[in-house]
Legacy VTK file of the C-alpha trace (Angstrom):
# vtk DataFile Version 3.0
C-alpha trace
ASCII
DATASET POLYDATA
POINTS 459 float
-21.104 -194.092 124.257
-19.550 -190.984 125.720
-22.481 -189.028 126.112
-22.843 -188.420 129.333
-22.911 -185.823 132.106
-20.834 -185.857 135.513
-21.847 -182.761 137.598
-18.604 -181.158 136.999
-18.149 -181.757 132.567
-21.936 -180.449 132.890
-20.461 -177.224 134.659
-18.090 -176.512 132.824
-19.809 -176.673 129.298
-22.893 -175.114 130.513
-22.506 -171.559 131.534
-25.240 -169.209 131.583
-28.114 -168.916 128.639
-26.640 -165.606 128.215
-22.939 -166.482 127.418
-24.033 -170.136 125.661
-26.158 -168.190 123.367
-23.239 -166.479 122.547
-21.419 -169.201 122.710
-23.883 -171.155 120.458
-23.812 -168.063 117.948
-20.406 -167.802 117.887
-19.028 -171.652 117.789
-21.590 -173.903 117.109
-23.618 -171.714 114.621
-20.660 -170.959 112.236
-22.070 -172.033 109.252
-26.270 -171.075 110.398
-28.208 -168.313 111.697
-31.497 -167.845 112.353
-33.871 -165.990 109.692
-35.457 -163.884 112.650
-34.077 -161.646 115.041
-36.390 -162.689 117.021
-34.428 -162.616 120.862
-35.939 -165.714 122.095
-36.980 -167.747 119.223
-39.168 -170.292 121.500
-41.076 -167.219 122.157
-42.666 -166.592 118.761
-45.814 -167.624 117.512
-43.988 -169.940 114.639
-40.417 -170.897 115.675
-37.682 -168.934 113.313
-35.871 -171.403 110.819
-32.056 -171.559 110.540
-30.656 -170.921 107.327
-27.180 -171.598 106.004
-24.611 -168.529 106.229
-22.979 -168.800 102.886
-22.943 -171.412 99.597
-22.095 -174.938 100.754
-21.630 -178.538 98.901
-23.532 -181.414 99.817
-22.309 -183.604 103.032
-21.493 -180.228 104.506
-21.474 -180.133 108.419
-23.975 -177.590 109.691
-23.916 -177.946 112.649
-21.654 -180.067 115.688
-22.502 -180.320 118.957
-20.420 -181.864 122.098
-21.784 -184.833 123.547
-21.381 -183.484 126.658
-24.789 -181.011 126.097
-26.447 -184.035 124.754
-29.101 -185.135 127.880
-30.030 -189.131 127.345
-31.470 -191.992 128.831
-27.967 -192.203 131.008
-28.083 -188.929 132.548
-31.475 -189.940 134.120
-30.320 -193.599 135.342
-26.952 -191.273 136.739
-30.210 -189.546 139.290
-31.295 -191.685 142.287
-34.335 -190.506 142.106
-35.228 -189.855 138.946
-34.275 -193.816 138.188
-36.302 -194.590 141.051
-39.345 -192.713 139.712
-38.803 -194.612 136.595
-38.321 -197.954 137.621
-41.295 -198.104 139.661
-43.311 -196.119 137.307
-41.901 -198.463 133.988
-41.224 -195.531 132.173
-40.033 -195.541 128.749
-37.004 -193.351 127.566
-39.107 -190.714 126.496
-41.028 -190.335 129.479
-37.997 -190.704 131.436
-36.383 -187.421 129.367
-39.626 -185.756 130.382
-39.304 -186.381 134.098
-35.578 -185.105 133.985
-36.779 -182.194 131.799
-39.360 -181.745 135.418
-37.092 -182.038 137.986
-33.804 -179.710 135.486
-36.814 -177.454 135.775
-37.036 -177.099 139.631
-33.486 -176.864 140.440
-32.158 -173.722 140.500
-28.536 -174.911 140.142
-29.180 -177.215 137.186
-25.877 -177.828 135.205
-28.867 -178.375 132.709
-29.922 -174.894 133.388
-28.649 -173.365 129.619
-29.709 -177.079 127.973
-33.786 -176.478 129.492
-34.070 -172.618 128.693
-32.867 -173.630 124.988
-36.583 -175.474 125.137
-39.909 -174.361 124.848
-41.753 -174.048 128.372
-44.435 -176.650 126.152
-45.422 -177.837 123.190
-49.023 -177.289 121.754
-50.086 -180.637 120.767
-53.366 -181.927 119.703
-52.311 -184.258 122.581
-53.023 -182.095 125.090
-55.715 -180.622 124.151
-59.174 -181.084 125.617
-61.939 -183.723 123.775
-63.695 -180.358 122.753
-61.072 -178.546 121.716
-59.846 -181.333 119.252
-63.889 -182.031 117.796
-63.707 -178.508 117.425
-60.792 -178.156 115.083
-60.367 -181.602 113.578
-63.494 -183.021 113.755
-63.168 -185.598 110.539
-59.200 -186.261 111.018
-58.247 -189.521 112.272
-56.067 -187.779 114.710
-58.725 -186.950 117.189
-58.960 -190.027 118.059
-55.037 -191.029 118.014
-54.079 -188.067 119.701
-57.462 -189.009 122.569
-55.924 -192.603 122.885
-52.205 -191.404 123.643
-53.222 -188.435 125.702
-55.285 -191.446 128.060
-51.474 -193.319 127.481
-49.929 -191.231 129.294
-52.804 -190.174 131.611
-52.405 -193.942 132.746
-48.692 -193.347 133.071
-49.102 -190.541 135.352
-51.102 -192.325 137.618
-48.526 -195.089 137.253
-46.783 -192.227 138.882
-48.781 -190.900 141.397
-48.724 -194.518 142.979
-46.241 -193.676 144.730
-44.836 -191.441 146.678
-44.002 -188.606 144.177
-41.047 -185.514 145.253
-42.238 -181.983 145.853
-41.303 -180.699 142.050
-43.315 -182.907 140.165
-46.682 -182.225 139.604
-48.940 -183.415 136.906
-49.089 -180.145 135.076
-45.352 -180.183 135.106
-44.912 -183.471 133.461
-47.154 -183.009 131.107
-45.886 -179.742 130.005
-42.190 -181.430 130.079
-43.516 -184.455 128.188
-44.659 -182.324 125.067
-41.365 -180.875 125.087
-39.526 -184.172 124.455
-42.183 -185.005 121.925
-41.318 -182.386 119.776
-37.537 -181.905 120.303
-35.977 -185.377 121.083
-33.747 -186.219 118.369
-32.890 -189.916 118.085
-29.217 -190.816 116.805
-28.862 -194.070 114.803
-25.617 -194.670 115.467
-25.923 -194.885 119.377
-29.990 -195.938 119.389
-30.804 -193.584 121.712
-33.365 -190.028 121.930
-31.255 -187.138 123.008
-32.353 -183.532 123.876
-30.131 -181.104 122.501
-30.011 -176.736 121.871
-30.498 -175.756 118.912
-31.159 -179.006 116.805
-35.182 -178.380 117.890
-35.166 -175.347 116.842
-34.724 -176.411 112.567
-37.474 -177.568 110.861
-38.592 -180.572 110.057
-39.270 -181.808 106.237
-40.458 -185.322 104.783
-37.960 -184.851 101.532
-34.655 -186.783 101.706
-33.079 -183.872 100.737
-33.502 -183.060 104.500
-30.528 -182.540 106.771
-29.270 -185.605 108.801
-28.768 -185.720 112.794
-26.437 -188.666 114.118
-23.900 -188.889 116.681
-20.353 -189.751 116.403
-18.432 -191.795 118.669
-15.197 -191.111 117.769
-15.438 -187.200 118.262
-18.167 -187.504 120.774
-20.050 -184.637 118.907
-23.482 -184.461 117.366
-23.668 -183.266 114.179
-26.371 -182.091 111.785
-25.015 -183.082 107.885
-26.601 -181.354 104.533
-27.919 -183.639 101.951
-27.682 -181.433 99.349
-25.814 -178.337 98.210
-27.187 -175.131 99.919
-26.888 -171.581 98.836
-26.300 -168.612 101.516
-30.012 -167.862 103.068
-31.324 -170.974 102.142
-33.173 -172.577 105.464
-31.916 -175.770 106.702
-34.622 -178.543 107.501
-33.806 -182.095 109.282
-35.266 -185.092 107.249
-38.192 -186.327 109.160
-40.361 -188.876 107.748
-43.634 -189.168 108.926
-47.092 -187.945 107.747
-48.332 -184.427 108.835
-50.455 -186.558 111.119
-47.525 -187.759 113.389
-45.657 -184.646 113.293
-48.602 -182.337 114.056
-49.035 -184.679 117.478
-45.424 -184.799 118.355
-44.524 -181.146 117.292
-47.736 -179.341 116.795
-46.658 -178.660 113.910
-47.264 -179.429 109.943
-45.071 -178.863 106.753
-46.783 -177.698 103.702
-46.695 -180.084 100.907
-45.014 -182.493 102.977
-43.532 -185.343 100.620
-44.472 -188.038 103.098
-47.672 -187.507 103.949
-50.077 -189.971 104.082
-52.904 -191.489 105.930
-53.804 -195.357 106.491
-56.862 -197.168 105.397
-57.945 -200.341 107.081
-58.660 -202.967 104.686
-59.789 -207.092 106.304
-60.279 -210.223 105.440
-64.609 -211.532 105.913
-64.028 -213.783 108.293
-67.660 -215.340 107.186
-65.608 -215.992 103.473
-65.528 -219.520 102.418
-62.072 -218.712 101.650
-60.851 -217.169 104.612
-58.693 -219.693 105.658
-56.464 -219.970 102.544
-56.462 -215.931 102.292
-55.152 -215.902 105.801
-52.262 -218.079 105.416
-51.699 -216.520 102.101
-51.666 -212.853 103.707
-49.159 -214.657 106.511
-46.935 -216.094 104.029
-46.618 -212.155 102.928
-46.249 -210.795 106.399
-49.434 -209.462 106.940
-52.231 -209.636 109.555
-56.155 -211.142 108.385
-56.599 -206.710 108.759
-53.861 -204.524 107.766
-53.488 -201.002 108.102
-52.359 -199.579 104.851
-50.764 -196.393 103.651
-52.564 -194.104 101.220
-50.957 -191.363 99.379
-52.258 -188.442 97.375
-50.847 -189.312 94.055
-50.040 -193.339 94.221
-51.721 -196.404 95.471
-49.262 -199.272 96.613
-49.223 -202.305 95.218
-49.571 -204.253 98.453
-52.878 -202.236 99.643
-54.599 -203.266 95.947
-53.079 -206.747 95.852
-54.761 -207.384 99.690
-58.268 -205.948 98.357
-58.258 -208.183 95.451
-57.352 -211.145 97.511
-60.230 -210.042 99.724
-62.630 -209.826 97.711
-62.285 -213.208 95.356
-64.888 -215.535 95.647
-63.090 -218.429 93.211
-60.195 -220.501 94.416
-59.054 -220.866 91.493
-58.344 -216.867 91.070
-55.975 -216.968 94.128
-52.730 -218.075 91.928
-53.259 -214.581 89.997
-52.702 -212.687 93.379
-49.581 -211.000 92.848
-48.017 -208.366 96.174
-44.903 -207.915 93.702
-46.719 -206.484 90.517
-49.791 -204.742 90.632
-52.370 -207.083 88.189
-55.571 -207.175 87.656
-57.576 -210.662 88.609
-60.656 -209.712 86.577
-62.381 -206.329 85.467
-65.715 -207.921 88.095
-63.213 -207.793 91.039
-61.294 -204.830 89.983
-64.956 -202.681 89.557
-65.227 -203.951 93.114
-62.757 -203.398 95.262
-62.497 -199.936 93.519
-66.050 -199.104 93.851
-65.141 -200.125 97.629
-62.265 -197.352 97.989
-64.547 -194.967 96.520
-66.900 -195.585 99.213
-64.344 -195.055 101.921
-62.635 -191.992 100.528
-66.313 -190.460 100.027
-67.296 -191.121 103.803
-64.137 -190.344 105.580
-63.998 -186.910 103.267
-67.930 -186.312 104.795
-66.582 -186.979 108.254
-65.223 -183.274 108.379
-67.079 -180.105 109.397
-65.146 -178.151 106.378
-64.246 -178.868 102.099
-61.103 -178.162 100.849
-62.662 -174.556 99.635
-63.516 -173.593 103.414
-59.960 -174.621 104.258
-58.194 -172.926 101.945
-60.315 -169.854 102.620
-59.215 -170.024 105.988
-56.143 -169.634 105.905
-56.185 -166.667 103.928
-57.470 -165.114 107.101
-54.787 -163.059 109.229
-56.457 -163.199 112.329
-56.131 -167.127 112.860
-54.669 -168.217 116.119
-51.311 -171.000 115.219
-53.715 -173.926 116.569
-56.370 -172.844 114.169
-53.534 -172.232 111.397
-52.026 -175.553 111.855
-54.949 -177.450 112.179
-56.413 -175.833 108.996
-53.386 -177.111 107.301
-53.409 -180.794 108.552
-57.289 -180.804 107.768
-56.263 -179.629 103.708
-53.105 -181.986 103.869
-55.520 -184.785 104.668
-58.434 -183.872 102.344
-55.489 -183.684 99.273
-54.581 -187.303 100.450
-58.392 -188.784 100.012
-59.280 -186.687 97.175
-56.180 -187.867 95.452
-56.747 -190.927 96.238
-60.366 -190.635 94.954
-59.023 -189.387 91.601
-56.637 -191.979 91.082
-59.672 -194.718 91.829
-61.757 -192.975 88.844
-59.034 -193.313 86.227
-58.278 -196.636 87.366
-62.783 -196.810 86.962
-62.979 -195.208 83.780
-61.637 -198.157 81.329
-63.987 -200.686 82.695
-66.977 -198.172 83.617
-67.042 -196.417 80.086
-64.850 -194.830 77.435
-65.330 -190.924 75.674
-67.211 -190.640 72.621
-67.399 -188.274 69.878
-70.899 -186.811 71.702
-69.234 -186.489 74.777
-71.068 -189.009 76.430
-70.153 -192.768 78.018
-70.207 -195.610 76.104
-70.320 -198.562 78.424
-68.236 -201.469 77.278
-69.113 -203.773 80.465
-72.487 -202.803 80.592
-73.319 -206.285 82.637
-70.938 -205.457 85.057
-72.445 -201.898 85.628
-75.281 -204.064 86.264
-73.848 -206.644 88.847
-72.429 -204.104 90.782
-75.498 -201.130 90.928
-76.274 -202.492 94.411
-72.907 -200.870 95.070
-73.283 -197.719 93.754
-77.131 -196.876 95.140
-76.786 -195.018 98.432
-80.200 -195.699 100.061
-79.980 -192.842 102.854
-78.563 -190.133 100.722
-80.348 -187.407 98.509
-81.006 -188.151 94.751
-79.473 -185.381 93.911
-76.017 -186.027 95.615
-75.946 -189.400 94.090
-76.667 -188.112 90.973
-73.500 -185.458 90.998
-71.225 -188.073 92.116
-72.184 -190.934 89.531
-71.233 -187.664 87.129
-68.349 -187.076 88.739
-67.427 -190.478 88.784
-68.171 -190.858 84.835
-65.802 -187.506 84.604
-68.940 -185.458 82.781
-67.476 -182.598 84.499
-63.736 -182.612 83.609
-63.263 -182.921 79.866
-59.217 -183.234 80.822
-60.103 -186.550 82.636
-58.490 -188.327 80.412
-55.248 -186.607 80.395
-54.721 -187.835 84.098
-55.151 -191.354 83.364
-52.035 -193.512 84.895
LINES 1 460
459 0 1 2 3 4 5 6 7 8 9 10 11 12 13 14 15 16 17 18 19 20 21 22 23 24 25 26 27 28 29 30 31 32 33 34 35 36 37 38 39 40 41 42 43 44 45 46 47 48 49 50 51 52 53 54 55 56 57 58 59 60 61 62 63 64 65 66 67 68 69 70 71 72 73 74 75 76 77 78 79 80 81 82 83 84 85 86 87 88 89 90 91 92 93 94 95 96 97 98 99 100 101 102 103 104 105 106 107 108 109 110 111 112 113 114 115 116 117 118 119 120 121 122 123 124 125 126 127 128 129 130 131 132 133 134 135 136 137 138 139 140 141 142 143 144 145 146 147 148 149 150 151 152 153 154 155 156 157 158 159 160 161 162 163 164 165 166 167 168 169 170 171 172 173 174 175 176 177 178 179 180 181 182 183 184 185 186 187 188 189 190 191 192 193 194 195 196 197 198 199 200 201 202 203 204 205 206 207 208 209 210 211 212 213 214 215 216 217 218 219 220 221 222 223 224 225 226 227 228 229 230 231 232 233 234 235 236 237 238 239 240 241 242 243 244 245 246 247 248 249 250 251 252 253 254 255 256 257 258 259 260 261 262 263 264 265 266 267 268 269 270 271 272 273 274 275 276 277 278 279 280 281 282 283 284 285 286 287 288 289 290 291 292 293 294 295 296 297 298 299 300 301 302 303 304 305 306 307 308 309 310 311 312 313 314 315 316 317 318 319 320 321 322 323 324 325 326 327 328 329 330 331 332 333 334 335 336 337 338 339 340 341 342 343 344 345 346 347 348 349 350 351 352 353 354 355 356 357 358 359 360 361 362 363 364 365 366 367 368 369 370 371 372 373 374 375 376 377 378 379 380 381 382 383 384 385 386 387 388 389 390 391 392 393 394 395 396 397 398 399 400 401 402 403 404 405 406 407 408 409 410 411 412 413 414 415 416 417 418 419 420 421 422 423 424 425 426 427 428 429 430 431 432 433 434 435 436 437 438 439 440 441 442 443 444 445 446 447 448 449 450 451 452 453 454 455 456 457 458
């Protein structure tokens, strides 16, 4: 791999911000510009997207980059001291980017100089944000507590750190600050396995469609390059394909896309260990490549077949059953253990959707205001991302319900085919602590009494 930086190719590439943003504008932004005038886009409130200068076909090269403005994992072990720091502190690349990102910071005479005024000074991450702070604004979202466990990560890393004797530029403020940076705008290029930090690339938007751009790095031309997917038309903005929920990107980025096509959120789902059976599910679950608990992906309009298959294993109580357990195809062991396990989702939509301060028609509501703050924006927007998730999921548990729970009649009322099993399972259903009335509205919304198109959505 060629990308790498000797004090005098980093010279003479990097010149000052003023003439590399020209530069950059002139060369390296031939076919993109940025939508706002905006004269120092890391400045603004939401950063300005890049949009394609004229009509171009798919596989199109946006944008190339020499290798040479590329900082990686090298350029740090090419520093004495800043592969000292990270030997003794067993940093990992990314860390190790943020401590050169610190020290390219201090030194006046960086030949990073252009490469760390292309970045943000930081990053507003959930992350870093105090234990109030993130109650306040996501109380409900699982990523209070992610984002609480990897800010106390890399609390622990600092004082890793801080073991040692530590040089007069880094501080713990600094690396911090530094660290959100790389969250947000290293770039990691298949072809070489490695995180780089680059101009300009962190600057386009991210999106969770594979229509997205692609970043890689080739060795041949030593030049990164950022490669359409699809055709663009002149003004259209160009977004990098980035695949992870709104969840992950709002903690590396601080950040979430609308609508994002790969959203989801995980549900936990176990094995009893107390089950007669637990033993044969366990080696059966092994055999598939899965734990005795598994952390599965939920999505707003689909259920995967793995996730239903390891709830119906779960929850069998006859050996016999087990040879019906497909993770291929998704088929139903019995309408009594199909009622169950569903009933069981249900239950865990309804309390993680109680778990936040706000409904869907609070969030929305907010941000139709136009005095939010970004934090407040973007966290309304991961909070409504994450509610469409469970509700969806909680709609797509009802129509899988409705053909064993009842069918519509003429009347307009339920007809219970399986009345026995309504029967078995109303321990289930009763919620001892909640009011009557809540129960009631949700067996009715349950049964659909509410939405006469129920039936329309069934899958």
């Amino acid at each position: 791999m060629t990308m790498t930086s000797t004090t005098s190719t980093g010279k003479s590439v990097m010149a000052t911000h003023a003439r590399a943003a020209s530069r950059y504008a002139s060369d390296l932004l031939a076919q993109l510009e940025y939508a706002s005038e905006a004269a120092s886009p890391r400045d603004a409130v939401d950063a300005p997207s890049l949009v394609s200068k004229a009509s171009l076909p798919p596989k199109s090269v946006l944008l190339s980059l020499p290798g040479d403005l590329a900082a990686t994992l090298t350029d740090v072990e090419q520093d004495g001291e800043l592969l000292a720091l990270v030997q003794a502190g067993g940093c990992s690349e990314l860390v190790s980017l943020a401590l050169f990102v610190a020290k390219q910071r201090a030194t006046p005479d960086s030949p990073w100089k252009d490469l760390i005024e292309s970045l943000p000074s930081s990053v507003d991450s959930p992350i870093f944000w105090s234990d109030e702070e993130r109650e306040t604004l996501l109380r409900g979202s699982p990523v209070v507590g992610e984002a609480k466990q990897r800010r106390a990560a890399l609390d622990a890393q600092w004082d890793a750190l801080a073991s040692g004797e530590l040089p007069a530029w880094l501080t713990k403020d600094g690396f911090m600050a530094a660290m959100s940076v790389v969250l947000s705008h290293a770039v990691f290029l298949p072809s070489v396995g490695c995180f780089a930090l680059l101009p300009i690339v962190g600057d386009l938007d991210k999106t969770g469609s594979e229509s997205g751009a692609v970043i890689d790095y080739d060795v041949d031309s030593n030049m990164v390059t950022v490669t359409s997917s699809i055709s663009l038309s002149a003004g259209d903005p160009v977004k990098v394909y980035d695949g992870r929920p709104n969840g992950e990107l709002y903690m590396a980025t601080g950040c979430v896309e609308r609508a994002n096509p790969s959203d989801f959120m995980t549900l936990t789902a176990s094995l009893v260990q107390t089950d007669r059976l637990y033993t044969m599910k366990q080696e059966v679950a092994a055999a598939m490549g899965f734990e005795a608990s598994v952390d599965f992906p939920i999505f707003e309009d689909r259920f995967t077949t793995q996730h239903l298959a390891f709830l119906r294993m779960s929850r069998l109580t006859d050996a016999a059953q087990m040879a019906k357990v497909s993770f291929e195809n998704d088929v139903i062991i019995s309408q009594e253990n199909e009622y169950e396990i569903l009933q069981l989702l249900m239950g865990d939509m309804r309390e993680a959707l109680q778990g936040y301060e706000t409904g869907m028609e609070e969030d929305v509501k907010e941000l139709q205001r136009t005095d939010l703050s970004r934090r407040e924006r973007m966290a309304a927007l991961l909070r409504l991302g994450e509610k469409r998730v469970l509700r969806g999921t909680m709609d797509g548990v009802r129509t899988r319900l409705a053909p064993i729970r009842g069918i519509p009649t003429k009347s307009g009322g339920m007809a219970d085919p399986n009345a026995d099993l309504i029967e078995i399972f109303e321990a289930v259903e009763n919620i001892p602590k909640a009011p009557a009335n809540l129960v009631k509205g949700l067996k009715a919304w349950w049964r659909g009494d509410d939405d006469p198109d129920w039936k329309k959505n069934q899958r």
